[in-house]
Jmol script that loads the backbone (N, CA, C; Angstrom):
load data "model"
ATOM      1  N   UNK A   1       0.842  -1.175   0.000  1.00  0.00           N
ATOM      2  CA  UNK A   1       0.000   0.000   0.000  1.00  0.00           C
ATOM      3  C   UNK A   1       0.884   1.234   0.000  1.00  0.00           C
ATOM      4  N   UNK A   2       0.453   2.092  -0.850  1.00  0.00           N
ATOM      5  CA  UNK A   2       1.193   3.578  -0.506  1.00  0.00           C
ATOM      6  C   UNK A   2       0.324   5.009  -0.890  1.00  0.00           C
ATOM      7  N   UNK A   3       1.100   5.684  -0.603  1.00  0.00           N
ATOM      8  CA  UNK A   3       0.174   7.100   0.091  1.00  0.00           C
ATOM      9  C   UNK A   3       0.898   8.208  -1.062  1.00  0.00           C
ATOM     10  N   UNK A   4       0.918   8.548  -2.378  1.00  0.00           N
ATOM     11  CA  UNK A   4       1.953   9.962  -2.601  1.00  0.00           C
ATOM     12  C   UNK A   4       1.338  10.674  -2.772  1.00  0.00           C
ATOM     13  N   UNK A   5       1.914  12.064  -2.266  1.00  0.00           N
ATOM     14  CA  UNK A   5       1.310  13.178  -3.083  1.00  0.00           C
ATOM     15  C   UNK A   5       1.854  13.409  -4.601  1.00  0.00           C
ATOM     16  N   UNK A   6       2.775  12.834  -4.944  1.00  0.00           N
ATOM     17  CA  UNK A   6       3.780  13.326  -6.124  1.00  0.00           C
ATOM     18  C   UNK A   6       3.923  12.350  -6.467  1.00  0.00           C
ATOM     19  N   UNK A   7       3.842  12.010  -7.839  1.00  0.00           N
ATOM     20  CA  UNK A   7       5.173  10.792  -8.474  1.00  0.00           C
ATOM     21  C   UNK A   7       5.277  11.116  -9.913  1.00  0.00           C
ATOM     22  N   UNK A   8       6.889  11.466 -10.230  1.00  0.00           N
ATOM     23  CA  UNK A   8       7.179  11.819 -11.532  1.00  0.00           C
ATOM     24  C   UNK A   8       7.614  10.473 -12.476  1.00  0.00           C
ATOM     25  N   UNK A   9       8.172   9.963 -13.385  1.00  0.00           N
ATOM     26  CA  UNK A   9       8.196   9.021 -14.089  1.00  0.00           C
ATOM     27  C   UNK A   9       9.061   9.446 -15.437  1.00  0.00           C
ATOM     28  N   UNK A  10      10.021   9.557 -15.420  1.00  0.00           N
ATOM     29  CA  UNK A  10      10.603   9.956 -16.709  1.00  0.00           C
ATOM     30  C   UNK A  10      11.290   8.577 -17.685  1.00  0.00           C
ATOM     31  N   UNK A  11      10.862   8.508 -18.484  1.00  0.00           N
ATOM     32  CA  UNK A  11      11.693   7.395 -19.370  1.00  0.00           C
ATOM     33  C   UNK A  11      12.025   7.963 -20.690  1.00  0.00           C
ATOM     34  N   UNK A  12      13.005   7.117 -21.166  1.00  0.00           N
ATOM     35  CA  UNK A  12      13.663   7.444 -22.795  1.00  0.00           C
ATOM     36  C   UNK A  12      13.348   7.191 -23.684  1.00  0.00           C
ATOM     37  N   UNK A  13      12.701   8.135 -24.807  1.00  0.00           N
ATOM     38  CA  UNK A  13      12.110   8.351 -25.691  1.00  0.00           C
ATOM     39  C   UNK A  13      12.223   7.333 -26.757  1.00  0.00           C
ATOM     40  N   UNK A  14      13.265   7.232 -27.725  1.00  0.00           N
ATOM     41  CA  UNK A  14      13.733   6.114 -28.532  1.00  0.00           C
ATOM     42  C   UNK A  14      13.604   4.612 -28.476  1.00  0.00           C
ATOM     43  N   UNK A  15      13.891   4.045 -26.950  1.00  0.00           N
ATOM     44  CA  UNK A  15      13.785   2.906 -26.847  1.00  0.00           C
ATOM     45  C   UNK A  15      11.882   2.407 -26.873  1.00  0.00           C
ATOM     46  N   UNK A  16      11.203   3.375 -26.721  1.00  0.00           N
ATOM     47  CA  UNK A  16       9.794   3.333 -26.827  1.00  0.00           C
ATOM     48  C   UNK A  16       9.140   2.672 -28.013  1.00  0.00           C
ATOM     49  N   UNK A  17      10.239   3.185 -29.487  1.00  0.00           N
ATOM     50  CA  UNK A  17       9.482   2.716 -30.711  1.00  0.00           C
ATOM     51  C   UNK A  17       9.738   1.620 -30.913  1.00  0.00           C
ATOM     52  N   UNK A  18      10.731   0.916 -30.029  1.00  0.00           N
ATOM     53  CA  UNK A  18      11.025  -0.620 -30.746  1.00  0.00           C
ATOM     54  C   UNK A  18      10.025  -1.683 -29.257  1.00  0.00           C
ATOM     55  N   UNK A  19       9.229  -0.809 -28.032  1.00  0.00           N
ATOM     56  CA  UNK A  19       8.700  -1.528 -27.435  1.00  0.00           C
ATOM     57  C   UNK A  19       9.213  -1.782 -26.380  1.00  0.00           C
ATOM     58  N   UNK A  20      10.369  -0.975 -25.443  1.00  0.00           N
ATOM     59  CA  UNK A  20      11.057  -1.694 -24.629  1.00  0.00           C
ATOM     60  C   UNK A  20      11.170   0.089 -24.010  1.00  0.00           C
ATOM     61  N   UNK A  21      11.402  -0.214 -22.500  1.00  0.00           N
ATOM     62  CA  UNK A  21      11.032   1.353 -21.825  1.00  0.00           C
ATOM     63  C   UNK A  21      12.173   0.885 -20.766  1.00  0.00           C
ATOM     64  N   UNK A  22      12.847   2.343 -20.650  1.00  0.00           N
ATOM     65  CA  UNK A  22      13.989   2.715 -20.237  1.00  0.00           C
ATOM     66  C   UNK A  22      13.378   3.716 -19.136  1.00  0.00           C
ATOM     67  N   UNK A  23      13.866   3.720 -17.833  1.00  0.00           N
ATOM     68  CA  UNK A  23      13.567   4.757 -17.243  1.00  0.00           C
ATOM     69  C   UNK A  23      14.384   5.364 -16.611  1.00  0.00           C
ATOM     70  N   UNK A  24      14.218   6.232 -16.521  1.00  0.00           N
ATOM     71  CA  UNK A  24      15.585   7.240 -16.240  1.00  0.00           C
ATOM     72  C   UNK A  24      15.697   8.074 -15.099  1.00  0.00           C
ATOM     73  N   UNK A  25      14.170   8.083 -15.095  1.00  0.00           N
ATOM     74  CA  UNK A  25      14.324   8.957 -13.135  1.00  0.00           C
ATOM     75  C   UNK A  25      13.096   8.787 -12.912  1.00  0.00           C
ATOM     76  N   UNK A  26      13.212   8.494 -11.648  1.00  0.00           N
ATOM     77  CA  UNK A  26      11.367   8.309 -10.218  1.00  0.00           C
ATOM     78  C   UNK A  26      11.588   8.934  -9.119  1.00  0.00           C
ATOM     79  N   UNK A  27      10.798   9.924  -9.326  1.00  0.00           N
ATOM     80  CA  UNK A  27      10.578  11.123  -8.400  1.00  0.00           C
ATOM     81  C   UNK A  27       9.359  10.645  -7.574  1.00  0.00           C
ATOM     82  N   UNK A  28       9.127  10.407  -6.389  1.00  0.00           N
ATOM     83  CA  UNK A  28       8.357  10.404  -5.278  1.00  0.00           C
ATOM     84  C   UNK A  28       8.579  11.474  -4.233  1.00  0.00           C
ATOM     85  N   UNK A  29       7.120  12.366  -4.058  1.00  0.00           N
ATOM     86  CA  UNK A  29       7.269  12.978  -2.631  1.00  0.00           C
ATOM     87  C   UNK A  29       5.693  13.155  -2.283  1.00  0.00           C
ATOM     88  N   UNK A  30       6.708  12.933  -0.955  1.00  0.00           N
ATOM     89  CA  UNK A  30       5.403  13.261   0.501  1.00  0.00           C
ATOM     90  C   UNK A  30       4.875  11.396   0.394  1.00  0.00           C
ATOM     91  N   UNK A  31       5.873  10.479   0.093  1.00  0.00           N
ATOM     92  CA  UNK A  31       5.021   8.807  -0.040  1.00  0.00           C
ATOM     93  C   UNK A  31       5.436   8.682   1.510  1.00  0.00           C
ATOM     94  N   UNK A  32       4.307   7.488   1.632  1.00  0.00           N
ATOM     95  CA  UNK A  32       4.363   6.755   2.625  1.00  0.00           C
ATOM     96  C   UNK A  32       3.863   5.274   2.005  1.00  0.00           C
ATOM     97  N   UNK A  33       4.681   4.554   2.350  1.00  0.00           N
ATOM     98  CA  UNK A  33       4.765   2.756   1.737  1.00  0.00           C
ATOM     99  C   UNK A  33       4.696   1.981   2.772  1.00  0.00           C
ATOM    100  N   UNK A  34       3.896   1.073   2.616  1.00  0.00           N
ATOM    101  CA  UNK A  34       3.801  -0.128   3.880  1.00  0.00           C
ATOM    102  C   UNK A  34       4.174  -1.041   3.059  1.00  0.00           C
ATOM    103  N   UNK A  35       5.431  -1.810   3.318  1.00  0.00           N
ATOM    104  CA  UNK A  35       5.709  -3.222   3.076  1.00  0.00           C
ATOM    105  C   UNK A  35       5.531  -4.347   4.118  1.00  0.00           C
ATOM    106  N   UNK A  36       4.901  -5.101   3.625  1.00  0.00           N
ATOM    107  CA  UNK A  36       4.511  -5.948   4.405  1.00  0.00           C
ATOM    108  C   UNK A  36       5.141  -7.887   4.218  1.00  0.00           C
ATOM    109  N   UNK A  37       4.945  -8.422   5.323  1.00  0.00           N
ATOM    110  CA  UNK A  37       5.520 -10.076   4.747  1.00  0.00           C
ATOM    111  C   UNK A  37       4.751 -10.387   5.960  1.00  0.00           C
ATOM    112  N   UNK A  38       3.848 -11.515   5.113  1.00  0.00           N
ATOM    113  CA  UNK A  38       3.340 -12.558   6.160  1.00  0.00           C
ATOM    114  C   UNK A  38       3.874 -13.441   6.405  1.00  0.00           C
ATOM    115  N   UNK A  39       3.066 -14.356   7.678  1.00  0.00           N
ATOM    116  CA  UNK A  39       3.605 -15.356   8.340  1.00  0.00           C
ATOM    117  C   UNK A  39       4.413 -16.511   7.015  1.00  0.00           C
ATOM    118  N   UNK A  40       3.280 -16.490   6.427  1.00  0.00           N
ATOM    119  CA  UNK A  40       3.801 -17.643   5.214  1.00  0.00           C
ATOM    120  C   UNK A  40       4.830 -17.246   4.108  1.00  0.00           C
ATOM    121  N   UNK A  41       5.399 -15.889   4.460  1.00  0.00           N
ATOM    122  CA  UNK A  41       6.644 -15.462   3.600  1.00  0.00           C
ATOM    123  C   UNK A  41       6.166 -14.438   2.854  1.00  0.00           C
ATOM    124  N   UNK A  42       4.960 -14.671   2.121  1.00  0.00           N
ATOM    125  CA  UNK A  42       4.022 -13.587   1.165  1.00  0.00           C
ATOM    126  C   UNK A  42       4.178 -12.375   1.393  1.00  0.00           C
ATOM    127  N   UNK A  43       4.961 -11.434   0.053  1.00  0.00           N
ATOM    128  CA  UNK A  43       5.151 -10.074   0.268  1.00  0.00           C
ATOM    129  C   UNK A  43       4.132  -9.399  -0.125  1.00  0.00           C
ATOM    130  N   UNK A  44       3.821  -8.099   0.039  1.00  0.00           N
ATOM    131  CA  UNK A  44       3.101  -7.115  -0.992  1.00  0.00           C
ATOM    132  C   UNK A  44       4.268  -5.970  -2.185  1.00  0.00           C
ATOM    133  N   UNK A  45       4.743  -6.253  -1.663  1.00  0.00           N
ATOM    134  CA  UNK A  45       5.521  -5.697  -3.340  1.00  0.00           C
ATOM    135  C   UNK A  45       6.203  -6.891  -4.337  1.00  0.00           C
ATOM    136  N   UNK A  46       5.968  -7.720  -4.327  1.00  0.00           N
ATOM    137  CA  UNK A  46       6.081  -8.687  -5.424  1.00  0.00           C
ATOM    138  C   UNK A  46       5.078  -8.426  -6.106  1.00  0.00           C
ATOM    139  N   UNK A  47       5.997  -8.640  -7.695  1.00  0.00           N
ATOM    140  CA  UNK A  47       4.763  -8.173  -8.378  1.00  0.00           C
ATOM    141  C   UNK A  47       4.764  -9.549  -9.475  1.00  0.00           C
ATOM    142  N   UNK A  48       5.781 -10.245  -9.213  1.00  0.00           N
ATOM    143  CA  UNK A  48       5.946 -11.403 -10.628  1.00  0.00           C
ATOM    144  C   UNK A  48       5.586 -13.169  -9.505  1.00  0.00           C
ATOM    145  N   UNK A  49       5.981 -13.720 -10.463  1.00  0.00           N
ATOM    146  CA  UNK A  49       5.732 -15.152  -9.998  1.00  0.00           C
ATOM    147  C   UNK A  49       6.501 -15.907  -9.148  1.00  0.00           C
ATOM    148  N   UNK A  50       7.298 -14.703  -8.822  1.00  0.00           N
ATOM    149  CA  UNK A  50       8.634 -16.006  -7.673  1.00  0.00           C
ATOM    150  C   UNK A  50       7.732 -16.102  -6.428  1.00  0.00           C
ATOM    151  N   UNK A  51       8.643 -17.250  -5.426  1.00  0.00           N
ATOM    152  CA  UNK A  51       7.897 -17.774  -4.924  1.00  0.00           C
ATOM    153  C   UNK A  51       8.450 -16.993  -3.415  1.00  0.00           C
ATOM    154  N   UNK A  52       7.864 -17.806  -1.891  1.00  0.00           N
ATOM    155  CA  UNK A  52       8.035 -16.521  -1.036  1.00  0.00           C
ATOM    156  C   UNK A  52       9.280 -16.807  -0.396  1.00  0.00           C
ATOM    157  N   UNK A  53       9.398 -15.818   0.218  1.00  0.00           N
ATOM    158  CA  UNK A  53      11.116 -15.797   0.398  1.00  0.00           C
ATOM    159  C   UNK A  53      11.144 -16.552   1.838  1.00  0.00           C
ATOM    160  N   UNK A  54      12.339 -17.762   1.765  1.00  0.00           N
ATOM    161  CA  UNK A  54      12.533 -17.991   2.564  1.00  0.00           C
ATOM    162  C   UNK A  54      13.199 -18.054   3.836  1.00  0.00           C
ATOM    163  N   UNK A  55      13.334 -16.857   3.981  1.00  0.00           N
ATOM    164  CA  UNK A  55      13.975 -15.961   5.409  1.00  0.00           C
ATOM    165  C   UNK A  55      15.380 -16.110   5.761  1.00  0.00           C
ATOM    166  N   UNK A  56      15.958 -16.960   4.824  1.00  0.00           N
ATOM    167  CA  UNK A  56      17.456 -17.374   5.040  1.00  0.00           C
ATOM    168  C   UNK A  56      18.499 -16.461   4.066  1.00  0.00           C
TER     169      UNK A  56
END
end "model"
wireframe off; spacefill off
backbone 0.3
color backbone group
């Protein structure tokens, strides 16, 4: 979960036309982010298919 007042996003122009995004600067202000991990390892900022981390 998160809270911003601001978030900028700049990426590079060129690499856009062949489909593939470059980013070049992330501006956040005034955020507030809760990361979280449950008992069973399960994060909230995973965003792909790996599996949960096992604390070692």
């Amino acid at each position: 979960m998160a809270d911003i007042e601001r978030f900028e996003l700049q990426v590079a122009f060129m690499p856009l036309l062949s489909g593939e995004v470059q980013v070049k600067r992330i501006v956040l202000v005034g955020a507030d982010v809760v990361l979280e991990k449950g008992a069973d390892g399960a994060v909230n900022w995973s965003f792909g298919d790996s599996a949960p981390d096992s604390g070692a």
